[in-house]
Each structure stands twice: as structure tokens, then as C-alpha cells.
C-alpha positions, 0 to 999 in steps of 0.5 A: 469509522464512519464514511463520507461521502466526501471521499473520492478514489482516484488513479495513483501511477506508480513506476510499478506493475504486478502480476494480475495472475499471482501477485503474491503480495506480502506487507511486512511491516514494524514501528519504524517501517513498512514495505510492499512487496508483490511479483512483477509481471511477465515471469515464467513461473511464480516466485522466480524473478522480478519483484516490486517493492514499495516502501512507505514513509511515515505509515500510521497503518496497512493492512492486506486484506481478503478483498479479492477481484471478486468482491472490491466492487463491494468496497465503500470506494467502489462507487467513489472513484474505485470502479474508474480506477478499475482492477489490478491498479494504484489509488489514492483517496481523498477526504479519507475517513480512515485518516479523519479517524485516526486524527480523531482518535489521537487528538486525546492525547496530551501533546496531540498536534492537527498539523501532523495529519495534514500531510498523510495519504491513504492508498489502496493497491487492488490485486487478484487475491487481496486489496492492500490499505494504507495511511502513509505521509509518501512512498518510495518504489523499487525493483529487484532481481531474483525470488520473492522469498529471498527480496521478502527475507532481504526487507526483513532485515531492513525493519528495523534499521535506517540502511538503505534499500539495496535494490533499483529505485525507481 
């Protein structure tokens, strides 16, 4: 993928806090869906209640890295937008190059349409102990009661299905 300098990392506000401490965010994800799921903040132990959930509509890829706090000031964005955007927080990257890349890639093929990329986005969500990527047409938010394992076990019954999300949109 090569980089621009024409991207740019800005603040994405989202109805949604997480843990600085122990996210512990999972990315599950099919064809047909994606889903982020994390521990809200403000719970007594890990793994006990409060869950945030984001859904993520026409995702073209995610991916849940080992890019910690530690390191995201090595990120190609750090410099473009992320270090304003700061720690524990929502972006979205303008210009993105992984979009460019994705639309190079596919336009060989036969039936390749410009228009259709003309409406992704690219996100990053930064968290203590990993950075989540994605390239998605929009986002929908939820919050949900009760353990992670248990929301992470309810969506992965969603992965392939068009029910709706049983939890709180926000």
C-alpha cells in the first residue's frame, strides 16, 4: 500500500466510551457482517457489565492489531491527525490510502464500478492494548447489559443473519 501525504486523521465522536484500562476488545466479523465489541468503562471488575458495540455496514476490511499505547505514536497518522486525536479515542481518515488501495486493486475486475468506493470510510479506534482498523460505508452503535462473553456470543449469532441487534441503539 503506498502512503500519502494527503491523508489526514481526524476526531470521530461516537456515543460510545471504553475502558482505557482493559478493553478487551474482540472484532468478530463474516461476509456479510462486522462488529466491535469492548468493555465500557467505569465497571468494577473486567468482564462484568456494560459492553459497547459497533456495528459496521458494508465493511470492505478490519483488522485488530498489537498496536498498543505504547507504540501508535509510530503509526503513519501519528504525525497526520492521530497525535491531536490522541489516546483511547475515534478517527476517521480522510484521503485514506488503504481505501485508494482497495479501489486500485478491484478495478481489475470485469464489472469494476469507481462509484462504488465513493462512499467508504476508513476508521481507527486506538485502545490500551490494540488499535482496530476499518474501511466500512457507516457505523451503527450499541450498548448492552451483562458480560462480554456473553454480548460476544449473542453477535455471533448475528454473523450471518439479517436479525436485528437486540441490544440499545444509540
Amino acid at each position: 500500500m503506498t502512503h500519502s501525504t494527503d491523508e489526514q486523521a481526524t476526531r470521530l465522536r461516537l456515543p460510545l466510551e471504553w475502558d482505557t484500562g482493559v478493553p478487551l476488545p474482540v472484532l468478530l466479523q463474516s461476509e456479510r457482517r462486522t462488529f466491535l465489541a469492548f468493555e465500557q468503562p467505569g465497571e468494577a471488575e473486567p468482564l462484568s457489565d456494560g459492553v459497547g458495540i459497533v456495528e459496521w455496514h458494508g465493511c470492505w476490511g478490519a483488522v485488530l492489531s498489537p498496536l498498543n499505547d505504547e507504540v501508535l505514536h509510530g503509526h503513519r497518522l501519528w504525525t497526520r491527525g492521530l497525535k491531536d486525536v490522541g489516546y483511547y479515542r475515534a478517527a476517521e481518515v480522510s484521503e485514506s490510502a488503504w481505501i485508494r488501495e482497495l479501489e486500485r486493486v478491484s478495478s481489475f475486475h470485469r464489472e469494476f464500478r469507481r462509484e462504488h468506493f465513493a462512499d467508504l470510510r476508513h476508521f481507527i479506534i486506538g485502545f490500551h492494548d490494540s488499535t482496530f482498523e476499518c474501511v466500512a460505508r457507516s457505523f451503527t452503535c450499541y450498548a448492552a447489559a451483562g458480560s462480554l462473553q456473553a454480548v460476544v456470543l449473542t453477535i455471533a449469532g448475528l454473523l450471518y443473519s439479517a436479525e436485528p441487534v437486540p441490544f440499545v441503539r444509540l
